[in-house]
C-alpha positions in Angstrom: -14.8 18.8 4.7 -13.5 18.0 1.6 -10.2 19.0 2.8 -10.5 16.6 6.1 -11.1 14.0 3.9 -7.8 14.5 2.0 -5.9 14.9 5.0 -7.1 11.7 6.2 -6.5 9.9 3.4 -2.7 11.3 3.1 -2.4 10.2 6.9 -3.5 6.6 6.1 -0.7 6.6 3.4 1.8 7.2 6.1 0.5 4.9 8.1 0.9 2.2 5.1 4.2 3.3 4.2 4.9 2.9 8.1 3.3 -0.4 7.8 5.2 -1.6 4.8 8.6 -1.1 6.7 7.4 -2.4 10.1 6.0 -5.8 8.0 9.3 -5.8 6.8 10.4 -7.3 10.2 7.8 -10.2 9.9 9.1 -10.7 6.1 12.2 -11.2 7.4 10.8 -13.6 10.2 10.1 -15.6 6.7 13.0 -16.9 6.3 13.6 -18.5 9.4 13.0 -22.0 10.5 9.3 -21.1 11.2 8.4 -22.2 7.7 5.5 -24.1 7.8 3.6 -22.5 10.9 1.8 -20.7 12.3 2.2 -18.6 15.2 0.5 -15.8 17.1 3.3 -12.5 17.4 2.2 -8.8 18.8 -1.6 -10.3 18.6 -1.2 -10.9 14.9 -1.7 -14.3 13.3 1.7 -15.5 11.4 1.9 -17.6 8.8 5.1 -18.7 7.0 5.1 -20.2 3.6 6.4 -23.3 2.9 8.9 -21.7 0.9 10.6 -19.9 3.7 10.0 -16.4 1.9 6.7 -16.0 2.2 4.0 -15.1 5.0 0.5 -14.0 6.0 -0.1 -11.7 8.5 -4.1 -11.0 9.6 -5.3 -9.1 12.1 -8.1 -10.9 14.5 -10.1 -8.2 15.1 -10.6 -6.8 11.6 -10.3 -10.4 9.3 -7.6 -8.0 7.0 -4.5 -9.7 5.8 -0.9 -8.5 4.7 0.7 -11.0 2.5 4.3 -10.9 1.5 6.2 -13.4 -0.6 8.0 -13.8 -4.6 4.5 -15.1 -6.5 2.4 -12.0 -5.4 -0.5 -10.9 -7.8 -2.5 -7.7 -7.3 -5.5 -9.0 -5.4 -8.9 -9.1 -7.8 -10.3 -6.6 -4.9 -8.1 -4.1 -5.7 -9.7 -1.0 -8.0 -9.0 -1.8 -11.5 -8.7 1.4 -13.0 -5.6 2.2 -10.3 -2.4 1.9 -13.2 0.2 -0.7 -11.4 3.6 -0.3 -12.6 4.4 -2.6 -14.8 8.2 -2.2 -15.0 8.3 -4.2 -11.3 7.4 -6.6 -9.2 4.6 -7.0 -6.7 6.2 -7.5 -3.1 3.3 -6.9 -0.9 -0.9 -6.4 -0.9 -3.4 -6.4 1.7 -6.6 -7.9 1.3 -8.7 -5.0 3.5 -11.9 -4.5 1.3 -12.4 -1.0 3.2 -8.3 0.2 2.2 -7.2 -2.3 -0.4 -2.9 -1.5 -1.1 -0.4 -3.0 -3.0 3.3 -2.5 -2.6 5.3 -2.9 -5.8 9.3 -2.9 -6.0 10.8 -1.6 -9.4 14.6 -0.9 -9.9 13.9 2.4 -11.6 14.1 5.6 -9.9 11.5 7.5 -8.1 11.9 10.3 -10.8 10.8 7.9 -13.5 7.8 6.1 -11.7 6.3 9.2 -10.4 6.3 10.3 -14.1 4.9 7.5 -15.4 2.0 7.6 -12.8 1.4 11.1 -13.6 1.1 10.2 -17.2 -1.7 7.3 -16.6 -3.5 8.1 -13.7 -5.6 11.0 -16.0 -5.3 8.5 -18.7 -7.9 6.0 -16.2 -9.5 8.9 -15.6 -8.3 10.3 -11.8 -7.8 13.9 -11.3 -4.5 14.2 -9.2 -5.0 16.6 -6.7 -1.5 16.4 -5.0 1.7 15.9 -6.6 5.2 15.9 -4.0 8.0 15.8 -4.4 10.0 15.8 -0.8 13.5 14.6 -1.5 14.7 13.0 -4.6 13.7 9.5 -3.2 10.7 10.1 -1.6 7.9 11.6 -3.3 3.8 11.2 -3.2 1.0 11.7 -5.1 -2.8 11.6 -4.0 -5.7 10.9 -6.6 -9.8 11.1 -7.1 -12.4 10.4 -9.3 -15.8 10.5 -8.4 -16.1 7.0 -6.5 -12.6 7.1 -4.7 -9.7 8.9 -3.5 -6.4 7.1 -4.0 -3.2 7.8 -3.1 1.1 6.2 -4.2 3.9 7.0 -2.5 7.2 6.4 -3.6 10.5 5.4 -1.6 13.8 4.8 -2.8 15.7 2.0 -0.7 19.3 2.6 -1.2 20.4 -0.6 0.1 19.0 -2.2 -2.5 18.7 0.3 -5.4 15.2 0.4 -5.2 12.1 2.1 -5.4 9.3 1.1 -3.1 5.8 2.0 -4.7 2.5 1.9 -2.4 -0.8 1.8 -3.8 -4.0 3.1 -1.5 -7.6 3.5 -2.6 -10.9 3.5 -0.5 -14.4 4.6 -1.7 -15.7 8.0 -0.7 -18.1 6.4 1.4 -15.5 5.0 3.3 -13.5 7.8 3.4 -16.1 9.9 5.2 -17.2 7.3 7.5 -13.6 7.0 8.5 -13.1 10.6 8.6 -16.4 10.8 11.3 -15.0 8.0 13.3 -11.6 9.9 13.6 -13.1 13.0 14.4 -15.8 11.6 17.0 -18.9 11.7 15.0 -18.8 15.7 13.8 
């Protein structure tokens, strides 16, 4: 079971690395003439900052939000004892109490960020319990301690010599009610 569990949790980290680049299409809806308003796209609820860069997307059903914009913080729900990076900037979070994430942007490498998170996550007292490298810019990690299983993965974007860091945690709890849900209640 355990096993199921980490498999799930390495497919939700896909799926929020697949979410950070599809809300990259409504952070560039941002800065458009929008600014201001609100508007309902692909049954989402947009916001747009006043300052053209910004926006808040939540989903109706579920109350979660994905905020993008320059003057992010990590969110106060996020687990504190998660490292963040400190050598960049936070470009994205989402305020889901059940799968709290925060999207940091750093201009160092993916080499040198995955190092540093292997260094600290033990320091805060995870056990890492995967550790992937795939290519030289793209590379995961997943993590666990007794209350949670986390998981970071890292993307370089070329473009803009950048490395894209994603932060996932969720209690166990939730984990294995997530994991019965997905598998239909076995």
């Amino acid at each position: 079971m355990n096993n199921k569990i980490i498999i799930l949790v390495v497919a939700l980290v896909i799926l929020a690395g697949g979410g950070f680049y599809s809300f990259k299409y409504f952070q560039g809806k941002a800065k458009n003439p929008l600014a201001g308003t609100t508007v309902t796209e692909e049954g989402y609820t947009v916001q747009y900052g006043m300052d053209g860069e910004s926006a808040t997307v939540t989903d109706p059903k579920t109350g979660a939000k994905l905020m993008t914009g320059p003057d992010l913080k990590v969110p106060g729900e996020f687990p504190k004892n998660i490292p963040v990076y400190s050598s960049g900037k936070v470009v994205m979070v989402s305020l889901d109490p059940k799968f709290p994430m925060v999207s940091i942007e750093s201009k160092d490498d993916v080499k040198t960020v995955k190092d540093w998170y292997q260094k600290e996550l033990p320091k805060m007292g995870w056990r890492i319990s995967v550790d992937q490298t795939i290519m030289p810019e793209l590379a995961r990690m997943e993590f666990e301690n007794p209350a949670y299983m986390g998981a970071v993965a890292f993307t370089r974007d070329t473009e803009k010599a950048a490395t894209n860091i994603t932060l996932t945690a969720m209690t166990r709890e939730e984990a294995q009610k997530m994991f019965k849900d997905v598998m239909g209640g076995q």
